[in-house]
N, CA, C and O of each residue as an XYZ file, in Angstrom:
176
protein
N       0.826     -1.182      0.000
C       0.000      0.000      0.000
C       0.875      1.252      0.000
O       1.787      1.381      0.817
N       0.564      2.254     -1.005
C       0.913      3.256     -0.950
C       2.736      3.535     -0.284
O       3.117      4.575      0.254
N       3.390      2.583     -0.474
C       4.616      2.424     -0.149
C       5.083      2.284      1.357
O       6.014      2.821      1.957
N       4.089      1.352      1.776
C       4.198      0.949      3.304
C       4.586     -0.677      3.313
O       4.584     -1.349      2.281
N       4.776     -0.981      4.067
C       5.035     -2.262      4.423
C       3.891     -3.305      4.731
O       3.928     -4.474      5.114
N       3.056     -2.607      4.479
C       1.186     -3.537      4.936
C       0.689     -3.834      3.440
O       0.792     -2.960      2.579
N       0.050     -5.316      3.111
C       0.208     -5.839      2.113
C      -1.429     -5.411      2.188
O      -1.989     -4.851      3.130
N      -2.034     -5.857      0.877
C      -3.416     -5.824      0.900
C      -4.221     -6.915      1.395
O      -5.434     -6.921      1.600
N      -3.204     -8.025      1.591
C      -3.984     -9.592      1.790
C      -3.736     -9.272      3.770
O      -4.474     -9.934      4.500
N      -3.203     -8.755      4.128
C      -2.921     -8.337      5.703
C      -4.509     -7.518      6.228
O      -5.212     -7.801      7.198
N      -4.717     -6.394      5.136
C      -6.040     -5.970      5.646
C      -7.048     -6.577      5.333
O      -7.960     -6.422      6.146
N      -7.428     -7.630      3.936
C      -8.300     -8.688      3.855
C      -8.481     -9.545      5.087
O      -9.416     -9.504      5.886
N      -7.560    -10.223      5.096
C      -7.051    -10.619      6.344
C      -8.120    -10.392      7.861
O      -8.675    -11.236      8.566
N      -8.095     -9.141      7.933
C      -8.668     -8.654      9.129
C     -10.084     -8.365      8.837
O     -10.973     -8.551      9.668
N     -10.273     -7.937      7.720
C     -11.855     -7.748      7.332
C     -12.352     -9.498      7.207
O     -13.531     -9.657      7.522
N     -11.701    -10.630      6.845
C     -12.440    -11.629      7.187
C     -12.335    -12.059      8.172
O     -12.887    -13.155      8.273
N     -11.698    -11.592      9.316
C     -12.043    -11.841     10.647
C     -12.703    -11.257     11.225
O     -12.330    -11.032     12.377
N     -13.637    -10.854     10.914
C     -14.658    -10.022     11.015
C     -14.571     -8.436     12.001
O     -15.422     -8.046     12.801
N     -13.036     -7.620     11.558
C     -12.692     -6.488     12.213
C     -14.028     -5.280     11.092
O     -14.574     -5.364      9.992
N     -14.011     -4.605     11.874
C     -14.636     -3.138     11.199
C     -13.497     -2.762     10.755
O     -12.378     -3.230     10.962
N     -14.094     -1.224      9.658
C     -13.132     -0.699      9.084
C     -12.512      0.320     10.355
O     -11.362      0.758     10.371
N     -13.428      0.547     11.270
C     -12.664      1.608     12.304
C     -11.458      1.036     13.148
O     -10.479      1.707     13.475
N     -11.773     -1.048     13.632
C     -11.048     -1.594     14.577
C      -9.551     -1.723     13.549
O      -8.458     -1.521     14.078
N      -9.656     -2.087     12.010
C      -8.677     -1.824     11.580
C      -7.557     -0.618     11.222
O      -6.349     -0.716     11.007
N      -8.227      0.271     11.240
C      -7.815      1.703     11.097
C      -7.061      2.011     12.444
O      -5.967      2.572     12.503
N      -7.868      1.521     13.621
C      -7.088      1.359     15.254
C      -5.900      0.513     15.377
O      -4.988      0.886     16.115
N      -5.831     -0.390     14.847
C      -5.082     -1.526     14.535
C      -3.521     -1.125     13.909
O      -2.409     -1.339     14.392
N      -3.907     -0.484     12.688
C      -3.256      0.030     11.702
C      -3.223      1.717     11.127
O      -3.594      2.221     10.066
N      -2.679      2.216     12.205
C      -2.944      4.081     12.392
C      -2.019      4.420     11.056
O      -2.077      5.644     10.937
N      -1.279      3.929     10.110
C      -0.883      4.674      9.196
C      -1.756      4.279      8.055
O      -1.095      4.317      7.017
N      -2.936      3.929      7.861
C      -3.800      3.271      6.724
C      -4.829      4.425      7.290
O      -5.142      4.714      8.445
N      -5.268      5.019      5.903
C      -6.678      6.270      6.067
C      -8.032      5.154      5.548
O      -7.883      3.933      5.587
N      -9.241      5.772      5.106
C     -10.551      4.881      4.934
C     -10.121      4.326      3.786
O     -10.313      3.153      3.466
N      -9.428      5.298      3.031
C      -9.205      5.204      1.193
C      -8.377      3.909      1.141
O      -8.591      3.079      0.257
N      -7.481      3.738      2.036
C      -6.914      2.688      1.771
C      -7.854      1.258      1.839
O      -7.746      0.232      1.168
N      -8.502      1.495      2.565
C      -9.313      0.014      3.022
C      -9.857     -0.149      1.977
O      -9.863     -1.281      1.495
N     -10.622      1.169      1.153
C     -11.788      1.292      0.291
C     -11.327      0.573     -1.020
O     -12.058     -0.057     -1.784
N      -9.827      0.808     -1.153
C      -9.074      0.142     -2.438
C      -8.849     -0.928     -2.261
O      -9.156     -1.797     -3.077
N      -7.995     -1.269     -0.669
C      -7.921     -2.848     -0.889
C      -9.331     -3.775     -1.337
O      -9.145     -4.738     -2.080
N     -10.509     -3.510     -0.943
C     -11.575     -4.050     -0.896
C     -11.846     -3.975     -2.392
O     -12.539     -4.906     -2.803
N     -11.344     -2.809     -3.584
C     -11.814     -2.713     -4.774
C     -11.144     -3.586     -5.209
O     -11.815     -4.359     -5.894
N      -9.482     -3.998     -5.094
C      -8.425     -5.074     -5.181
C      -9.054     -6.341     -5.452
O      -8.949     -7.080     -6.432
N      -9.682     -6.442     -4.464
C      -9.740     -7.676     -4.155
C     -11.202     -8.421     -5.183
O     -11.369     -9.641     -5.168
N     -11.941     -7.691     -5.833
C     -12.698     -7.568     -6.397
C     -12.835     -7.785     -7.728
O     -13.912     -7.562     -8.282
């Protein structure tokens, strides 16, 4: 992502463990909504 070290299958990952986008965002304080919003388009 965006030249970080957090893969997109890391935040999949957490969205099928059934985290929210907020508990991940808590989780992961350098990731904004946009990021989640893309991995999720990614994955798609």
């Amino acid at each position: 992502m965006r030249g970080m070290r957090i893969r997109v299958s890391d935040v999949l990952d957490l969205f099928a463990a059934a985290l929210s986008a907020e508990e991940i965002l808590e989780e992961m304080p350098d990731l904004e909504a946009d990021d989640l919003r893309a991995s999720l388009l990614y994955a798609t």
